[in-house]
C-alpha angles and dihedrals in degrees: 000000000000124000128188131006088273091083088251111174118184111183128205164183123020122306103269109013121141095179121114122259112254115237113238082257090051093042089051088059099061095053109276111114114235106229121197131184150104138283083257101045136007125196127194120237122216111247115145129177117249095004144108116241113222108234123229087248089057096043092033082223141088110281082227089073122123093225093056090059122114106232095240085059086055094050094048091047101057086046095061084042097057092044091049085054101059108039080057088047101108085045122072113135140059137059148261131242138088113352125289101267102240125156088012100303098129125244101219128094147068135302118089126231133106118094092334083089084070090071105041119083113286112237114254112219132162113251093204105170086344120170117264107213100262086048097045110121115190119206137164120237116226136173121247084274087060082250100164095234124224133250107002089226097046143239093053091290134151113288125186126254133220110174131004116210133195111213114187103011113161107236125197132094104309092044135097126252109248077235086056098049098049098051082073104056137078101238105078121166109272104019139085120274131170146201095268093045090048094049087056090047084052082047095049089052093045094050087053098063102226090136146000093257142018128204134177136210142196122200131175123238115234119181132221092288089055097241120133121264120200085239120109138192111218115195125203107210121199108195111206111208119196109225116203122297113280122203102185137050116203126184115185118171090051106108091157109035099109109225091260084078096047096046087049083060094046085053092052098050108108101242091192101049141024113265126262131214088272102056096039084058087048082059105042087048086052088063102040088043098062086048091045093050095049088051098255086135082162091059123094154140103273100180147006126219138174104041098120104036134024137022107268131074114219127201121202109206122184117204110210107227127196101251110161123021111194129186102206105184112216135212136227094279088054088255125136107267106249127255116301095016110115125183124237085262125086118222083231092064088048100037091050082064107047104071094198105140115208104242101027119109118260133255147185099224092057094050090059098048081049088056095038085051108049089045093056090054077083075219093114142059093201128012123203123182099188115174131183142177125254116256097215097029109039091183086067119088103199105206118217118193108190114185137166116209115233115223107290098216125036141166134195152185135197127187131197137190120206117218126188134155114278132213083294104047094253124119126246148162110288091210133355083225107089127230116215147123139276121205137175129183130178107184103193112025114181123338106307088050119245130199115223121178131169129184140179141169141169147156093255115037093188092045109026095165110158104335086068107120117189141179134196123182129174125173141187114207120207084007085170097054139327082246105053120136089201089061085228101211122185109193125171128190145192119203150173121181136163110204124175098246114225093212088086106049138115116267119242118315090000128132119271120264134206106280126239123212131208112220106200115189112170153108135254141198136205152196118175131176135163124239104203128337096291095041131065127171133217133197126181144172113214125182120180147186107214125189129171111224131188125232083266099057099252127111120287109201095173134026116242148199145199101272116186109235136186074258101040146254115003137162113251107248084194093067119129113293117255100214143024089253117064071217088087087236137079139190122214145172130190157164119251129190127168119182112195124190103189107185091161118122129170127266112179086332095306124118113244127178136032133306119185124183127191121186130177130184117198117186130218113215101269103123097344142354114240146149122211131166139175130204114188112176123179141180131201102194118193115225106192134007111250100244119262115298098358130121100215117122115254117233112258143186123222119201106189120178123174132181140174148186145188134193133185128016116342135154131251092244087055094056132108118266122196114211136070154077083306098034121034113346125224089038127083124253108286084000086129095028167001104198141163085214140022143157117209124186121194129178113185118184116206121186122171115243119192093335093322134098123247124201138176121182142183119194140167134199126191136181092205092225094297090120084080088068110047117096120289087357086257083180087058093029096061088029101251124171091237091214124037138167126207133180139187150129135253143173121236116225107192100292091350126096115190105188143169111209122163133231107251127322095319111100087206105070097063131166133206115204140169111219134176130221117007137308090230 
């Protein structure tokens, strides 16, 4: 028969069989317990054959108890549980309520189902002479008029299911799964499910226009003896209705869609036959896709006209534009600040940032530059871009910025114990005298805003001496105006640093040798703008005090090694010269520029595009007169698209070349060295090379594994037989390859890469390292 206005058939009892239904009392008597419940939650009555049900007044508790139970209950119940249990297995996640809003159905409203079912209580039935599923017959029951009768069980009550089937789902990028469909409705295999829950699934369906039509069945299960199981198969059925043949395709709202788009809709268009629903969706996902995939997340087809008279189809797109930008400054407890409460910031500092024109459509890609922006003002503790549409105009993307400031002056101290074995192997304290650091920040000093930052550390924080190393940056943004597209920064530092310089170490699998430090005091100064959204310039002015300095302190004017003698061991006095001066210090001042062109953008937390940096250093004759550039370029190429609304990462391919050159005079400690976590992994720092020129290749492969990200890489590096110039041949000098290649693989976890890589071509001198941050 049919029930509602939605077309719903539910078909019962078995073919030719006069007798009255039994009513779910009735059917309990005769051994079949009548279970009640929810979509959320069903509970098992107790209605035995043949047996007296205690009432709540002669237990003095609910019949629903698990005490008052008979045991077989029990057994049968955990059955039906385990069973449950295992035909929900592969699906664990999700959630009930309301469709799932494809093709423009809406994903809101009431109704349980879904996965929700997974958490209630599974029905416990008994299977007596039930069907396996290679004996399961299905018939329909019908009167002696052939009449297909309603509900199996009887008086519109619950009946149990046992598989849920899609007929007729339109299938093709835009469309749900069948998996998909069915996490959203009430019927779910091995639970209870009645008319009135079955006429809201045929609404769900119908509400999510994958047809013109939706119908639903309900057939007994009979096994191979013929005799009747409680088990039910319950068919979903999406009529597809042709409307009349349409020779146009017209989309008007769509100021920004390119013609390919449109000639791709013309293409799909059946020419023989009027369209059906699903080829109308298939439009209409054609159109939203190409919005969806360029980041205009607020762009979309509104409204369809023209399927039941006329020969055109039209297409009503509405463009999101950005209408109203709003800095919203939040407290502590992450709540808007009252009325007549500002932050230290001026809107003006945070709006200058954002780049989200008013009238301009909206898109994702802008939002997350805002946020990326604003953050790195180091103005804020936490960053927020929240737009929404517009409830009255739908074409309006209101833009909320919600920010909360950090503390704009800080100051902290760190102190630090040294410990080491003593005369006896055990360890102890090296000095009662910490070591540490002092620092001090003050992020928005005066009312354009300046940056001021000071920081110190030393071994000895009572008596630094020498070992004291200091830095002290300040720094005006939008120095020009506070309107200037170029973002126009001065910054100025003063600096003292002592590095081991990688210039004056063993070669692979050689004997250490007494290390050499490079001591930097100096100052630098800096202009930096952008050109465009993806290119930004800076130009600096460094002059610098450099000394070499041995492990004692004291000036290191060559670099040395254990030598065997007639008496012994003894360091080499001839080794390469560390400076310019025989004097062990040097004093020099140059030019400094670095262009960076940044394309990258995020795709499921993965880099994708290309990024290229040029940087060139001229001297000035103070000290020496020199030339020395660096081109990195690299590529992060995306080999396959993630598939539509996951997470995953998607597997990519990076191409990284990097090259360099100097010219004129130029210290050992100033030239290039090949080896390292940024050069050739599996080797140290310097450990292949000291060189004037060189040339390094790297391809790394990353594919995501069970939420993690894979790599294997191979890279080389080579001097091009440039060491032998440099001053003293440190590379021959120490016995370094001068060129080298590695390769290895490694696993990412969040800003962690654990990694193997081996030490040239031979398999067998591998490597493992943690490392943080990437390698490009």
């Amino acid at each position: 028969m049919a029930c509602g206005q939605r077309g719903l058939a539910v078909n019962a009892l078995h073919p030719g069989c006069n007798a009255p239904r039994a009513s779910p009392a009735q059917s309990s008597a005769r051994g079949h317990p009548a279970v009640s419940g929810t979509s959320r939650k069903l509970t098992v009555a107790h209605a035995f054959p043949d047996q007296q049900q205690p009432s709540s007044s002669d237990s003095g508790r609910s019949p629903d108890t698990r005490r008052d139970r008979p045991f077989a209950l029990k057994i049968v119940g955990l059955c039906g549980a385990a069973l449950a249990a295992q035909a929900c297995a592969p699906a664990l996640l999700g959630g009930g309520g309301g469709g799932s809003g494809f093709g423009g159905g809406g994903g809101g409203g009431g109704g349980g189902g879904g996965f929700g079912r997974w958490f209630g209580i599974s029905p416990a039935f008994a299977r007596d002479e039930e069907a396996t599923a290679e004996e399961a017959t299905y018939v329909e029951e019908t009167d002696d008029e052939g009449a297909v009768l309603p509900n199996p069980d009887g008086g519109g009550g619950p009946f149990y299911v046992d598989k849920v089937r899609i007929v007729g789902l339109p299938k093709g990028e835009g469309f749900p799964t069948t998996e998909e469909v069915l996490a959203g409705l009430n019927a779910q295999p091995g639970y209870l499910c009645s008319d009135e829950e079955l006429e809201q699934d045929s609404e769900k369906l119908n509400e999510m226009k994958l047809g013109d039509d939706v119908d639903a069945s309900v057939v007994r299960i009979y096994n191979k003896h013929g005799r009747k199981t409680r088990r039910c198969l319950v068919t979903f059925t999406i009529g597809s209705q042709a409307y009349s043949q349409k020779n146009f395709i017209e989309v008007t709202g769509a100021k920004m869609l390119p013609a390919s788009v449109r000639r791709q809709l013309e293409e799909e268009r059946p020419k023989t036959r009027g369209p059906t629903v699903a080829d109308v969706s298939r439009l209409k996902a054609i159109i939203e896709g190409w919005y969806q995939d360029h980041g205009w997340a607020y762009s979309y087809v509104s409204a369809i006209h023209g399927l039941e008279k006329g020969d055109r189809i039209t297409f009503d797109v509405i463009e999101g534009q950005t209408s109203h930008v709003k800095v919203v400054h939040m407290d502590d407890q992450g709540r808007p600040l009252p009325k007549g409460q500002r932050g230290v910031v001026p809107g003006h500092v945070i709006e200058r940032e954002l780049h989200l024109e008013k009238g301009k459509p909206y898109n994702l890609e802008d939002g997350r530059r805002a946020l990326r922006d604003v953050f790195a003002l180091n103005l804020f503790d936490n960053v927020q871009v929240l737009p929404k549409q517009n409830p009255e105009k739908l074409h309006r993307i209101d833009v909320d910025v919600m920010v909360k400031e950090r503390p704009m002056e800080t100051t902290e101290v760190e102190t630090e114990w040294q410990i080491a074995p003593g005369d006896s192997g055990r360890p102890g304290l090296v000095g009662i005298v910490p070591g540490g650091s002092l620092m001090y920040e003050h992020r928005y000093l005066g009312p354009k805003g300046h940056q001021l930052s000071a920081s110190c550390n030393a071994p000895n924080l009572i008596a630094p001496g020498d070992e004291l190393g200091f830095r002290v940056d300040w720094k005006l943004p939008y120095f020009r105006h506070k309107k200037d597209p170029k973002k126009s920064t001065l910054s100025a530092s003063a600096f003292n640093a002592r590095k081991i310089s990688g210039v004056f170490i063993a070669g692979p699998g050689g004997e250490e040798v007494p290390s050499v430090f490079i001591d930097r005091t100096g100052a630098k100064a800096s202009w930096s703008e952008y050109h465009g959204r993806k290119s930004k310039a800076v130009y600096s002015v460094v002059v610098e005090q450099v000394a070499a300095l041995d492990e004692q302190g004291g000036v290191c004017t060559r670099g040395s090694k254990v030598v065997q003698t007639s008496q012994g061991a003894a360091l080499d006095p001839t080794g390469p010269p560390t400076t310019l001066r025989p004097s062990g210090r040097d004093r020099l001042a140059f030019l400094q520029s670095t262009l960076t062109r940044d394309a990258t953008w995020s795709l499921n937390n993965t880099t994708i595009g290309p990024r290229d940096v040029f940087q060139v250093e001229q001297g000035i004759g103070l000290g020496s007169f020199f030339n020395r550039f660096v081109l990195s370029s690299t590529r992060f190429i995306k080999l396959q698209d993630p598939q539509l609304r996951s997470a995953a990462s998607p597997p990519v391919l990076v191409l990284h070349a990097r090259c360099g050159n100097t010219t004129g005079d130029m210290a050992s400690y100033d030239t290039f060295t090949l080896g390292g976590p940024n050069s050739l992994r599996g080797f140290n720092v310097g450990e292949v090379a000291a060189c004037r020129r060189f040339v390094e290749a790297a391809v790394e492969l990353r594919y995501p594994v069970f939420g993690r990200q894979l790599f294997a890489f191979y890279e080389h590096a080579n001097d091009l037989g440039s060491s032998k110039t440099v001053r003293g041949n440190p590379t021959e000098y120490y016995r370094r390859p001068g060129s080298a290649s590695s390769f290895g693989a490694g696993i990412k976890l969040g800003s962690v890469r654990a990694e193997w890589a081996t030490e040239g071509d031979n398999i067998k001198k591998g490597h493992f390292f943690l490392r943080f941050g990437e390698r490009f």
